[in-house]
PyMOL Python script that loads the backbone (N, CA, C, O; Angstrom):
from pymol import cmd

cmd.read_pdbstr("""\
ATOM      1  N   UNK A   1       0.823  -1.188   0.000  1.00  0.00           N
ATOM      2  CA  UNK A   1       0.000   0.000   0.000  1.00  0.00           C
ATOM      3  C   UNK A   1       0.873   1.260   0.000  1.00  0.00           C
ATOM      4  O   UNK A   1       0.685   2.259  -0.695  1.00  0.00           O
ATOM      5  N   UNK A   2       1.934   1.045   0.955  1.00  0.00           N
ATOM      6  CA  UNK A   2       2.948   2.384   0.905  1.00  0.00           C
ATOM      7  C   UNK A   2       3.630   2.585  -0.068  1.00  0.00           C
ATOM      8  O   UNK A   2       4.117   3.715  -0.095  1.00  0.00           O
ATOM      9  N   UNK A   3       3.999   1.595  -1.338  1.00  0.00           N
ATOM     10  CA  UNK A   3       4.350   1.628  -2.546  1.00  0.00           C
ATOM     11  C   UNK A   3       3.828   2.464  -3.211  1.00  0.00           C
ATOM     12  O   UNK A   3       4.368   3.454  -3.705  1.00  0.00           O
ATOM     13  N   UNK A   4       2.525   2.078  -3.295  1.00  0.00           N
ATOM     14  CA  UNK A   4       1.125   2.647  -4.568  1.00  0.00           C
ATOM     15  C   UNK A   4       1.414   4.236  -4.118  1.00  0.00           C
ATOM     16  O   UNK A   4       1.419   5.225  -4.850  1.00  0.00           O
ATOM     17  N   UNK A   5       1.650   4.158  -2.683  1.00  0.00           N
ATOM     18  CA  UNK A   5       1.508   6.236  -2.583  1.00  0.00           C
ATOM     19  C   UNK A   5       2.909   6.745  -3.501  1.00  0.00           C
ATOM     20  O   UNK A   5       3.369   7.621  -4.232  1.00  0.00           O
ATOM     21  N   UNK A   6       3.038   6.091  -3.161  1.00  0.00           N
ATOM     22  CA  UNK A   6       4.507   7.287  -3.149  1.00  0.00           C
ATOM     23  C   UNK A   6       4.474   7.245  -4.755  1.00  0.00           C
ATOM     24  O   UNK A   6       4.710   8.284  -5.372  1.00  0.00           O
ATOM     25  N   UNK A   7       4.226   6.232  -5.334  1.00  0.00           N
ATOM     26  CA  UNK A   7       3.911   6.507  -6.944  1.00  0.00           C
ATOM     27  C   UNK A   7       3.057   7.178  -7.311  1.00  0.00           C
ATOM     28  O   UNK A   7       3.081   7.628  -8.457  1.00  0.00           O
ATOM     29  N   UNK A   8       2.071   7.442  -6.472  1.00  0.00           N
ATOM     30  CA  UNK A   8       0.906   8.753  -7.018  1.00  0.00           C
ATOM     31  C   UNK A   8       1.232   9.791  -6.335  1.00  0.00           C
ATOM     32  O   UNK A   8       0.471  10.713  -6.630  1.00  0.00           O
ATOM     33  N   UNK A   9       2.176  10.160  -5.382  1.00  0.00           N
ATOM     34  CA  UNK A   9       2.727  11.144  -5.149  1.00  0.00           C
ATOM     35  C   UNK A   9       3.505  11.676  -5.673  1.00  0.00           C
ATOM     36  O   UNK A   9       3.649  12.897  -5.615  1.00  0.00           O
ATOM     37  N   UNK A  10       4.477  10.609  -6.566  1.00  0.00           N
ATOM     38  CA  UNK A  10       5.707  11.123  -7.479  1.00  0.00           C
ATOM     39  C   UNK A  10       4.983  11.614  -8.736  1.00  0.00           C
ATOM     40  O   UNK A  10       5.474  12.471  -9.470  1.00  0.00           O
ATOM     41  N   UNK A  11       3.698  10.989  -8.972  1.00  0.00           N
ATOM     42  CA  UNK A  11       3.331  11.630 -10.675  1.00  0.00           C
ATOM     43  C   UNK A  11       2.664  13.100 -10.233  1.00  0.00           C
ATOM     44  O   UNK A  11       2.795  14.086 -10.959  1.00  0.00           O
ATOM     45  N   UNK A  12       1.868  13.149  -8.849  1.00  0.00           N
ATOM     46  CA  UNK A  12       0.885  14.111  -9.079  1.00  0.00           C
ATOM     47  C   UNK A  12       2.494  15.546  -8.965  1.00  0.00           C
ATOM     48  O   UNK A  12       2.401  16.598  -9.598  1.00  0.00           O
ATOM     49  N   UNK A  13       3.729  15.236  -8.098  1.00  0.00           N
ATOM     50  CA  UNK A  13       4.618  16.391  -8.363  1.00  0.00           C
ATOM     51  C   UNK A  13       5.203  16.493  -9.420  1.00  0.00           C
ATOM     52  O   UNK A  13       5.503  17.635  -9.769  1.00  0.00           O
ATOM     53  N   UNK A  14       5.606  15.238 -10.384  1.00  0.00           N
ATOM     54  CA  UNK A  14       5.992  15.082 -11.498  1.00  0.00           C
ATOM     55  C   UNK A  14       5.061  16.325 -12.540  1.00  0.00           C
ATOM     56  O   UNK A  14       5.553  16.848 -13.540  1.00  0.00           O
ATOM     57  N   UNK A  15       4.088  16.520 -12.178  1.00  0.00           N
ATOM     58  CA  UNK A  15       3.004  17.068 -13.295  1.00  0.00           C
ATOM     59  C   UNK A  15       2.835  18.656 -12.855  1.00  0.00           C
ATOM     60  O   UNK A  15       3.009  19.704 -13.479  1.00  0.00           O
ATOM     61  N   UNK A  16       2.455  18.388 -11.619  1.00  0.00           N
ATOM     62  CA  UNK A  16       3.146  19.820 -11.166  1.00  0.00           C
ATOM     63  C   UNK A  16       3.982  20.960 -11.319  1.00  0.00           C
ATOM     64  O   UNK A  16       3.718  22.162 -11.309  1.00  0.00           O
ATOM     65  N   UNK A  17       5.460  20.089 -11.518  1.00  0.00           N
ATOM     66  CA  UNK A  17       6.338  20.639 -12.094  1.00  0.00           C
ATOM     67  C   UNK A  17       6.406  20.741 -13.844  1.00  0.00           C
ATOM     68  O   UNK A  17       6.447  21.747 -14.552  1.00  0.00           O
ATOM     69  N   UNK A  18       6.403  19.735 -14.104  1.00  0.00           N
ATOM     70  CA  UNK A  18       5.993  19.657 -15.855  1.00  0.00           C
ATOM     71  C   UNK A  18       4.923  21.085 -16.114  1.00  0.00           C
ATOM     72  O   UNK A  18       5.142  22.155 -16.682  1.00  0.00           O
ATOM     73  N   UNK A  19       3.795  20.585 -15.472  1.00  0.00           N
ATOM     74  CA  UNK A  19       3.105  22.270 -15.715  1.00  0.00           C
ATOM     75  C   UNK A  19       3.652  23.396 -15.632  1.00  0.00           C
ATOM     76  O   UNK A  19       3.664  24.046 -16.678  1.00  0.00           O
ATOM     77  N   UNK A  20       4.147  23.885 -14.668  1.00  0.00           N
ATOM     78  CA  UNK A  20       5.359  24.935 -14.611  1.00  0.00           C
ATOM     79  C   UNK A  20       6.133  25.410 -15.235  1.00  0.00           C
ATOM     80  O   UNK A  20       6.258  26.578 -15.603  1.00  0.00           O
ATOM     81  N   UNK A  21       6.735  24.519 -15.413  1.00  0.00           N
ATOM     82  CA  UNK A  21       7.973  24.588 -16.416  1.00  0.00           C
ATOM     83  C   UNK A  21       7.234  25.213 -18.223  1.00  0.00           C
ATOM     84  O   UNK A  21       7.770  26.075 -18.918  1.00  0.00           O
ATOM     85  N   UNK A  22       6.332  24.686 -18.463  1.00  0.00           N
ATOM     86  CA  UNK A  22       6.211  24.357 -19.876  1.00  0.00           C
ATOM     87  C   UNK A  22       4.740  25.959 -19.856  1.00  0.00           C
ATOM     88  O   UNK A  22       4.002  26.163 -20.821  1.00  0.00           O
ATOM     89  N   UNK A  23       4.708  26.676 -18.744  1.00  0.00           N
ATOM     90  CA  UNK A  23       3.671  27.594 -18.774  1.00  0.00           C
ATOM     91  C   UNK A  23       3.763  28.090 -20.099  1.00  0.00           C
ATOM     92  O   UNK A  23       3.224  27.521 -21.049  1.00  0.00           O
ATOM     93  N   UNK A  24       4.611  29.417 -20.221  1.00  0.00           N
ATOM     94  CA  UNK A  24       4.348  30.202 -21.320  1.00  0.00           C
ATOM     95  C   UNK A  24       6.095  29.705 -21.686  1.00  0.00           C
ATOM     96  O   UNK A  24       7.069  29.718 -20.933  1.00  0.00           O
ATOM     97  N   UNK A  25       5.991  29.302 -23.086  1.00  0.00           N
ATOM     98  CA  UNK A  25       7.300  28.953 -23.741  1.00  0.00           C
ATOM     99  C   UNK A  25       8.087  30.425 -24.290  1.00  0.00           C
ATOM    100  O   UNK A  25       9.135  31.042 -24.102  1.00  0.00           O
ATOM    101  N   UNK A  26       6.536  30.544 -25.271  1.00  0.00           N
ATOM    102  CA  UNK A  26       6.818  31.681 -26.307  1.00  0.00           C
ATOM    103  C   UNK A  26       6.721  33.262 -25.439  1.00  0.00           C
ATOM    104  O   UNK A  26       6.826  34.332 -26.039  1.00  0.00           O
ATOM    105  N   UNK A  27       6.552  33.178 -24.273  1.00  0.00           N
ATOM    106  CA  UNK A  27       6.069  35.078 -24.027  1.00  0.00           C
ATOM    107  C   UNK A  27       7.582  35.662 -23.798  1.00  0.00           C
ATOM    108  O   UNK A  27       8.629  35.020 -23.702  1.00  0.00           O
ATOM    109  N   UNK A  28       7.392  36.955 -23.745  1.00  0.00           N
ATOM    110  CA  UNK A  28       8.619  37.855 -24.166  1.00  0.00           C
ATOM    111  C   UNK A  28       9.575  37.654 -23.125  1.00  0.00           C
ATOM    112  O   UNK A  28      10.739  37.963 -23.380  1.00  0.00           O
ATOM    113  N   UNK A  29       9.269  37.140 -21.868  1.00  0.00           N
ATOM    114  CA  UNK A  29      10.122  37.239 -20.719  1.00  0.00           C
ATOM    115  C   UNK A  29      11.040  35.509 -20.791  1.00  0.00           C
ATOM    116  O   UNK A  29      12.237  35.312 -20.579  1.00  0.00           O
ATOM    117  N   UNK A  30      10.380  34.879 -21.017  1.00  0.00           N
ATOM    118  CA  UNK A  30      11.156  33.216 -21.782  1.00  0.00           C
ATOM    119  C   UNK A  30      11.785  33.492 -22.502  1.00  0.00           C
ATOM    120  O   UNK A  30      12.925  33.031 -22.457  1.00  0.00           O
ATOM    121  N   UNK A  31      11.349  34.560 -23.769  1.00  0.00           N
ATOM    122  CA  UNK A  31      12.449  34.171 -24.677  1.00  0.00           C
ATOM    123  C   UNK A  31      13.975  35.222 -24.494  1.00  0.00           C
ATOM    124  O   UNK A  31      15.008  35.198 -25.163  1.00  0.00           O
ATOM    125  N   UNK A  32      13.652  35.952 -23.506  1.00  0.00           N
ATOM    126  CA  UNK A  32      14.873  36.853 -23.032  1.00  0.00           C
ATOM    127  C   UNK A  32      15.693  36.194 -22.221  1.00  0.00           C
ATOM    128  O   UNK A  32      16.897  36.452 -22.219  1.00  0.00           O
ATOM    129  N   UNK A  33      14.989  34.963 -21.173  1.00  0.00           N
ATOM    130  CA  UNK A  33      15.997  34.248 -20.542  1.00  0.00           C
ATOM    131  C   UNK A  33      16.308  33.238 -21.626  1.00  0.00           C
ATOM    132  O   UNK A  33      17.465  33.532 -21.926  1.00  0.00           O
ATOM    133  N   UNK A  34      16.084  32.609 -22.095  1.00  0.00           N
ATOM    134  CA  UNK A  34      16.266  31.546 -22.914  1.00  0.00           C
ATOM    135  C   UNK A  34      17.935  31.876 -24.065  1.00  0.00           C
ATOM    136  O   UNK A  34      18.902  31.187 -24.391  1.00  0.00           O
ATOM    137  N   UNK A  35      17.378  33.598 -24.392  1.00  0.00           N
ATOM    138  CA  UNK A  35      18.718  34.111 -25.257  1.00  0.00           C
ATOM    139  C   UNK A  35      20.129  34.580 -24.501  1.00  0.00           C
ATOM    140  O   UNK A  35      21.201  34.839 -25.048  1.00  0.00           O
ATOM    141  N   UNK A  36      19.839  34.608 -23.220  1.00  0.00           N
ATOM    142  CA  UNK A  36      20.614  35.630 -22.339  1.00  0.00           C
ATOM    143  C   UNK A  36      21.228  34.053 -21.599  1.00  0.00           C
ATOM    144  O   UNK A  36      22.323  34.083 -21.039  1.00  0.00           O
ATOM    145  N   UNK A  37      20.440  32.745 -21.659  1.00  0.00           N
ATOM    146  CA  UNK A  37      21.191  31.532 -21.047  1.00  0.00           C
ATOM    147  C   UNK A  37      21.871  30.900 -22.443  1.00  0.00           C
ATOM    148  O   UNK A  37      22.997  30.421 -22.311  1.00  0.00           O
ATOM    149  N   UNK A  38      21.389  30.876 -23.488  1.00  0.00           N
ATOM    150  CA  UNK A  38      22.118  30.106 -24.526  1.00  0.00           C
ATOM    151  C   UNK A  38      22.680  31.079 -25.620  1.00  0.00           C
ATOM    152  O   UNK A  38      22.722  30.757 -26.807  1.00  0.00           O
ATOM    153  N   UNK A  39      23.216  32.596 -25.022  1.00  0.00           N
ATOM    154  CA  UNK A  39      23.744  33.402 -25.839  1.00  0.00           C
ATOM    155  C   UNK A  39      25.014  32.825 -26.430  1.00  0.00           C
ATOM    156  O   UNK A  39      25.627  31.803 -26.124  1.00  0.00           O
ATOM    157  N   UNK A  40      25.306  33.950 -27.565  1.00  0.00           N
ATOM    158  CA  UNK A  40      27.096  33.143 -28.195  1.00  0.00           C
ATOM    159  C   UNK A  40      28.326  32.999 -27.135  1.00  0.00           C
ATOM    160  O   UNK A  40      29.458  32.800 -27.576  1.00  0.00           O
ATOM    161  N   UNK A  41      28.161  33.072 -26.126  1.00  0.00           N
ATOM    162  CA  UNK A  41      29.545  32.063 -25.516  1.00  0.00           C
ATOM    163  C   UNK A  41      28.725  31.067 -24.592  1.00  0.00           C
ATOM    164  O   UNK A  41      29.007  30.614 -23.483  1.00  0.00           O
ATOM    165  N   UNK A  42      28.014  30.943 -25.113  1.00  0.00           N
ATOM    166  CA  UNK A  42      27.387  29.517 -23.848  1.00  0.00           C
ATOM    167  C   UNK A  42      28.045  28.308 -24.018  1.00  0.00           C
ATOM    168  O   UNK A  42      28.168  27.548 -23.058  1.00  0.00           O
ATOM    169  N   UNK A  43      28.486  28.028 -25.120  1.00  0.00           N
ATOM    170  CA  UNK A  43      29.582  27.084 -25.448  1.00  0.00           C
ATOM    171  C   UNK A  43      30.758  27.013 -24.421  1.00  0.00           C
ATOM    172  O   UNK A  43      30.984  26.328 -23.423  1.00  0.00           O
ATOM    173  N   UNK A  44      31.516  28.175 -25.197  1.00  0.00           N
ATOM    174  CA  UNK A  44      33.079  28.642 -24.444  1.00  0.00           C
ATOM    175  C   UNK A  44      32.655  28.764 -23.032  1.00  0.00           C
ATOM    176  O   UNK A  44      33.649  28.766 -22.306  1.00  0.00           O
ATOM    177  N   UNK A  45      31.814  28.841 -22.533  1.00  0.00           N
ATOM    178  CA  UNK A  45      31.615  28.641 -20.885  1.00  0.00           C
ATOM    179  C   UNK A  45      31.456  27.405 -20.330  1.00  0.00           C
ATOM    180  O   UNK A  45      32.174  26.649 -19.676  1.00  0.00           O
ATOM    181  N   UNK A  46      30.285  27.384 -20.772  1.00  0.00           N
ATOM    182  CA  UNK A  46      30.157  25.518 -20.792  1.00  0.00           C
ATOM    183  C   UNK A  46      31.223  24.745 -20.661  1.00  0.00           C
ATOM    184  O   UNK A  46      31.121  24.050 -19.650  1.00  0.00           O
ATOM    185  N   UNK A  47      32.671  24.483 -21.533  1.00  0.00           N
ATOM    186  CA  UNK A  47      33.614  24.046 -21.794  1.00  0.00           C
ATOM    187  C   UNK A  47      34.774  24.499 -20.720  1.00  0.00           C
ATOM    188  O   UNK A  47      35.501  23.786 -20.027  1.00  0.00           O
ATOM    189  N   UNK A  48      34.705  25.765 -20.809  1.00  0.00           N
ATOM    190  CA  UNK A  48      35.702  26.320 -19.455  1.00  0.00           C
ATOM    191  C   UNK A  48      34.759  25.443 -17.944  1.00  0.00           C
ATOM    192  O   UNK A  48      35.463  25.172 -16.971  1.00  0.00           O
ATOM    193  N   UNK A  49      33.948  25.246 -17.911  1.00  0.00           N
ATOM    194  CA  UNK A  49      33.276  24.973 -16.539  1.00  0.00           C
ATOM    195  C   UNK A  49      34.009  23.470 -16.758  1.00  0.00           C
ATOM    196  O   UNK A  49      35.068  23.357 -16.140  1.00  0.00           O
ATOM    197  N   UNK A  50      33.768  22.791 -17.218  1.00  0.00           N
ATOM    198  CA  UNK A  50      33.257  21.116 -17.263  1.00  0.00           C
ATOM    199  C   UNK A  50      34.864  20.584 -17.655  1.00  0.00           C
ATOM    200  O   UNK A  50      35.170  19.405 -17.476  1.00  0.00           O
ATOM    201  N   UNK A  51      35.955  21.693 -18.268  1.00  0.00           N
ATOM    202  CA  UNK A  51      37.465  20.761 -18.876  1.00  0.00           C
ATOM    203  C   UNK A  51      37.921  20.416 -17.434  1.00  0.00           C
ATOM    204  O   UNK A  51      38.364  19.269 -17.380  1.00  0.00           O
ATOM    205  N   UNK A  52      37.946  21.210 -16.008  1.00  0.00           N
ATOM    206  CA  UNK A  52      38.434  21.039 -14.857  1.00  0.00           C
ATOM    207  C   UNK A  52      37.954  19.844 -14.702  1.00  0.00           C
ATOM    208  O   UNK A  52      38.646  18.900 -15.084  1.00  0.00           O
ATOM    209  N   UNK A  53      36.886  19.643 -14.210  1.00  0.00           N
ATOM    210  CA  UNK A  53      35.996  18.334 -13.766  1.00  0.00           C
ATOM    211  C   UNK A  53      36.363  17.350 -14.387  1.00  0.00           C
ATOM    212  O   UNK A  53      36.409  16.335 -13.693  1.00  0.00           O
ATOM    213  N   UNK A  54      36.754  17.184 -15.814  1.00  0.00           N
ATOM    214  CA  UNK A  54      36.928  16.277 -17.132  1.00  0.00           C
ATOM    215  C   UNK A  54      38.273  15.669 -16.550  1.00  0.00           C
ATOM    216  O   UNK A  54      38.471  14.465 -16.392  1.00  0.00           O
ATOM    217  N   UNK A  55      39.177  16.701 -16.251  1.00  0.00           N
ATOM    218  CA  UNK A  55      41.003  16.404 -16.446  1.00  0.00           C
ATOM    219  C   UNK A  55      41.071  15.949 -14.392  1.00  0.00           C
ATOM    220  O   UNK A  55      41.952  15.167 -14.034  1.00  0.00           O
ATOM    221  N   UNK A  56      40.419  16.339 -13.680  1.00  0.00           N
ATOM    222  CA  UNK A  56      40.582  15.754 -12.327  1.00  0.00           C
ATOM    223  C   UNK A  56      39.894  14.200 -12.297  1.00  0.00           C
ATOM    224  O   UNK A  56      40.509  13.176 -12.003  1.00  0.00           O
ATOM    225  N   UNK A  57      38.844  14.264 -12.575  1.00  0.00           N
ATOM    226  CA  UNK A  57      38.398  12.827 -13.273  1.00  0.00           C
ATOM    227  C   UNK A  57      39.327  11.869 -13.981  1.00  0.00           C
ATOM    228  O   UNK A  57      39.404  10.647 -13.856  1.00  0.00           O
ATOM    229  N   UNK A  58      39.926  12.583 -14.652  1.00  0.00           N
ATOM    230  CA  UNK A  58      40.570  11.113 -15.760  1.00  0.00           C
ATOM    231  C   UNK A  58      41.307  10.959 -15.248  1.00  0.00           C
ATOM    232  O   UNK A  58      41.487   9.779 -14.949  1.00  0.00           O
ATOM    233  N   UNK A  59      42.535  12.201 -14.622  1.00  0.00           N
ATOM    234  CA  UNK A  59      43.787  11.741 -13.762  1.00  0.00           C
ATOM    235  C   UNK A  59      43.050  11.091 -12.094  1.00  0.00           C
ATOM    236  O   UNK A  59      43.357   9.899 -12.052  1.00  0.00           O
ATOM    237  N   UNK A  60      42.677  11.266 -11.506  1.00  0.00           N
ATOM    238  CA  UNK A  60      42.262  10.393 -10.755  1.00  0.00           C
ATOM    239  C   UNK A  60      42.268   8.617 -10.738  1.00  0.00           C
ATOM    240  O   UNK A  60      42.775   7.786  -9.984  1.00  0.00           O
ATOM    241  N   UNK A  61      41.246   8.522 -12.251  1.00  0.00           N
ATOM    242  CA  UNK A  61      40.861   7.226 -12.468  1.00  0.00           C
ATOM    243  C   UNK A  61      41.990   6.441 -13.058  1.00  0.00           C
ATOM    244  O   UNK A  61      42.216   5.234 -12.972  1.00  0.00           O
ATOM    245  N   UNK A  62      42.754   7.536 -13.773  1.00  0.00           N
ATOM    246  CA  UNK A  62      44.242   6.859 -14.279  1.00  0.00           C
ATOM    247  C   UNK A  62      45.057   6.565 -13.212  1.00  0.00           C
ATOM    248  O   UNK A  62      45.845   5.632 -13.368  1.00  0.00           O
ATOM    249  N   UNK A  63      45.043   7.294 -11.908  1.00  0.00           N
ATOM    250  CA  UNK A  63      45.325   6.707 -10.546  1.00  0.00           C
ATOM    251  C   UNK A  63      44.853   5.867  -9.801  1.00  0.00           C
ATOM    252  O   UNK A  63      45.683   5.213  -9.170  1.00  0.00           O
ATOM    253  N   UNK A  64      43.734   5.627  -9.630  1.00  0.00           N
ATOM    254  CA  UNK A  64      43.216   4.661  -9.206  1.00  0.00           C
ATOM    255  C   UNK A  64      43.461   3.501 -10.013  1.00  0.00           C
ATOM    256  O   UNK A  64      43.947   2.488  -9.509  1.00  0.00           O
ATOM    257  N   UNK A  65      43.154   3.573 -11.258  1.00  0.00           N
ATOM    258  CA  UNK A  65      43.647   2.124 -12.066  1.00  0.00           C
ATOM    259  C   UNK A  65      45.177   1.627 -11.966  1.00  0.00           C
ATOM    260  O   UNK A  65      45.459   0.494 -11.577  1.00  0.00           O
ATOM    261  N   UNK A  66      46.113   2.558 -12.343  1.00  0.00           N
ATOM    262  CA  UNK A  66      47.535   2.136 -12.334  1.00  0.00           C
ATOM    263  C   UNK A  66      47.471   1.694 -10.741  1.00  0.00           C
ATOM    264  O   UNK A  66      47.629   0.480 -10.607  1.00  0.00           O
ATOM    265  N   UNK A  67      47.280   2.397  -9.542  1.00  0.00           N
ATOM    266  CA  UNK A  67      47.582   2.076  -8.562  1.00  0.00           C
ATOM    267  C   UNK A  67      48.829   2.452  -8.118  1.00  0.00           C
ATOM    268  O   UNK A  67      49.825   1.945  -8.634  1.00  0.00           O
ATOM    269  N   UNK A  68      48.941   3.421  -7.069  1.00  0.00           N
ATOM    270  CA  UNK A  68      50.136   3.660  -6.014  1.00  0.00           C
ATOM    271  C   UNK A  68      50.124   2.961  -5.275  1.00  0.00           C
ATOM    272  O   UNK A  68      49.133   2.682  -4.601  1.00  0.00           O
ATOM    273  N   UNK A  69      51.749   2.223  -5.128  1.00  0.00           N
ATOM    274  CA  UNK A  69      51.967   1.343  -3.585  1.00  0.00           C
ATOM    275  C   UNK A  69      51.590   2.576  -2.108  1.00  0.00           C
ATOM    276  O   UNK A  69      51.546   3.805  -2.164  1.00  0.00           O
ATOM    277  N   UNK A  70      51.400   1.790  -1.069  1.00  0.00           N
ATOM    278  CA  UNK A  70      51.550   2.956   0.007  1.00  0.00           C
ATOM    279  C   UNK A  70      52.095   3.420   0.451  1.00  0.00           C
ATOM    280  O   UNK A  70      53.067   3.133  -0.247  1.00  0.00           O
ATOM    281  N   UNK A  71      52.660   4.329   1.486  1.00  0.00           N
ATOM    282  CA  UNK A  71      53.771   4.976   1.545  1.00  0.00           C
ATOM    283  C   UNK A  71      53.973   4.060   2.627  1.00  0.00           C
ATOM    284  O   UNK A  71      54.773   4.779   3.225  1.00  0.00           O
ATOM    285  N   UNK A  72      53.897   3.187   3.252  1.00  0.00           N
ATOM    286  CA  UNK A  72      54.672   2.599   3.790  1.00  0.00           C
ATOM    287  C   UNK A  72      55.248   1.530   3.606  1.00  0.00           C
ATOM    288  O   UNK A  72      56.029   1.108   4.460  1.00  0.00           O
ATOM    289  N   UNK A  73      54.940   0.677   2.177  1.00  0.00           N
ATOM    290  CA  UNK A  73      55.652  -0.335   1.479  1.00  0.00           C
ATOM    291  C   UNK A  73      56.886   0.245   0.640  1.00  0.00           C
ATOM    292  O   UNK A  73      57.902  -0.340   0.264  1.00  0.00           O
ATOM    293  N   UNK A  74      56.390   1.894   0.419  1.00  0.00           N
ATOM    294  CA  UNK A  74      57.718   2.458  -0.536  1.00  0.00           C
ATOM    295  C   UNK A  74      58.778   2.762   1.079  1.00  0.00           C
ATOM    296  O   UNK A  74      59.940   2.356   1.127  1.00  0.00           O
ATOM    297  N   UNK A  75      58.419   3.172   1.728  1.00  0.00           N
ATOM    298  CA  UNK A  75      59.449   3.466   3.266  1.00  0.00           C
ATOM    299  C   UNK A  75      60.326   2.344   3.414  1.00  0.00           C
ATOM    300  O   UNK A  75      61.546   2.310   3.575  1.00  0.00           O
ATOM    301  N   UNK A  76      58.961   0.888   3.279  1.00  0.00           N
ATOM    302  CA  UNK A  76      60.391  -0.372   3.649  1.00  0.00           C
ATOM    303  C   UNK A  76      61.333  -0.911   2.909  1.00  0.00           C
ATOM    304  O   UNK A  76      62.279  -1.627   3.235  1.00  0.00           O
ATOM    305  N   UNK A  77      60.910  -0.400   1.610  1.00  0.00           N
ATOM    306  CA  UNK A  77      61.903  -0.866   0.439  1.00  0.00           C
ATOM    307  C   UNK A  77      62.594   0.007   0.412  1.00  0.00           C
ATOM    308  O   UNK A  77      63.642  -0.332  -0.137  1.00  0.00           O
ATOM    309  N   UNK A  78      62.604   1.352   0.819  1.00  0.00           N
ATOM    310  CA  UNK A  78      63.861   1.856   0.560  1.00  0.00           C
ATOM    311  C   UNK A  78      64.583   1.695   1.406  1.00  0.00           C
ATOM    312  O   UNK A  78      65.750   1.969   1.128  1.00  0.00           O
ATOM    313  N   UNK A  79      64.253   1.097   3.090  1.00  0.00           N
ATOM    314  CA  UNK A  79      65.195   0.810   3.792  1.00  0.00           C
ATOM    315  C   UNK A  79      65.707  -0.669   3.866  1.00  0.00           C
ATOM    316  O   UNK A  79      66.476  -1.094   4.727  1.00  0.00           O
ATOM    317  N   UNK A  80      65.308  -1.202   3.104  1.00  0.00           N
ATOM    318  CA  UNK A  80      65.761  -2.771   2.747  1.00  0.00           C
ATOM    319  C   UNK A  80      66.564  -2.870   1.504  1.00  0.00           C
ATOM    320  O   UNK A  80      67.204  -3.897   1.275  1.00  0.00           O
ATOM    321  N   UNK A  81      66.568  -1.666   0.528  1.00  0.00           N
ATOM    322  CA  UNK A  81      67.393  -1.877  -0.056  1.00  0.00           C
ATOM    323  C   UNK A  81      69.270  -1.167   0.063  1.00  0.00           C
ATOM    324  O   UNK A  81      69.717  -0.057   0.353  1.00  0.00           O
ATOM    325  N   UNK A  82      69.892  -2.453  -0.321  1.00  0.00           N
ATOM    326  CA  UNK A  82      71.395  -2.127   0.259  1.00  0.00           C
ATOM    327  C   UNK A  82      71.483  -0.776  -0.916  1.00  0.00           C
ATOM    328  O   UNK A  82      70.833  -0.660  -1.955  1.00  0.00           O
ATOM    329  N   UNK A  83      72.720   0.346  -0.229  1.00  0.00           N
ATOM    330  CA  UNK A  83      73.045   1.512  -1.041  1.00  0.00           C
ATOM    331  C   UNK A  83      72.042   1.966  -1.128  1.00  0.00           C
ATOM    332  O   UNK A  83      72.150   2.806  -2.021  1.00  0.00           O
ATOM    333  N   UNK A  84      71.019   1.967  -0.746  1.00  0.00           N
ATOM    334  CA  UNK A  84      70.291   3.365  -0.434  1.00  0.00           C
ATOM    335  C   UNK A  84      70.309   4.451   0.341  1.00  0.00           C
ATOM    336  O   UNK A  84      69.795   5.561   0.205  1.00  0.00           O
ATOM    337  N   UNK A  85      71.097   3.886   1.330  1.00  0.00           N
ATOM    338  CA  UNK A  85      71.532   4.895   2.511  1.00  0.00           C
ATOM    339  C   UNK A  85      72.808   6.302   2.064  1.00  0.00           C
ATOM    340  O   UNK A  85      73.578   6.172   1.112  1.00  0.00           O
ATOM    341  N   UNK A  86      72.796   7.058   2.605  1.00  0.00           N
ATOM    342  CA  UNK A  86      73.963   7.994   1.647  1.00  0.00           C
ATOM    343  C   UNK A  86      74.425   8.331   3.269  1.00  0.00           C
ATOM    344  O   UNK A  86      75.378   9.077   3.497  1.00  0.00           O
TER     345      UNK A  86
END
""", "prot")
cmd.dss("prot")
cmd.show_as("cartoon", "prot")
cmd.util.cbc("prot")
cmd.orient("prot")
């Protein structure tokens, strides 16, 4: 029974919002935000926002995949190995 709600709770806000959103597409005040959000550098912004996120992501995952030993397996090998000491 607590299933069935929450699914007629999710459509009746689902629609709610859908209504909202989709009020007036065409009136003069939509189409001023609409030009002023997807003006000519919405691109070049877009791209400046999202290359950071892109390049911390990949180097990350390229870290996580290759894998660093820990710093305390690199500590014992360097003191286990002979001539390392100066």
């Amino acid at each position: 029974m607590r299933h069935s709600r929450f699914h007629s709770f999710a459509a009746l806000a689902g629609s709610l919002v859908t209504t909202a959103a989709f009020a007036c597409p065409d009136c003069t005040t939509a189409q001023v935000v609409r030009a002023s959000v997807l003006g000519e550098d919405f691109w070049s912004l877009l791209v400046t926002m999202t290359v950071p996120f892109l390049l911390i992501g990949s180097l990350s995952a390229l870290l996580y995949r290759v894998g660093l030993p820990p710093r305390d397996a690199v500590a014992a090998r360097d003191r286990n190995e002979p001539g390392a000491e100066t």
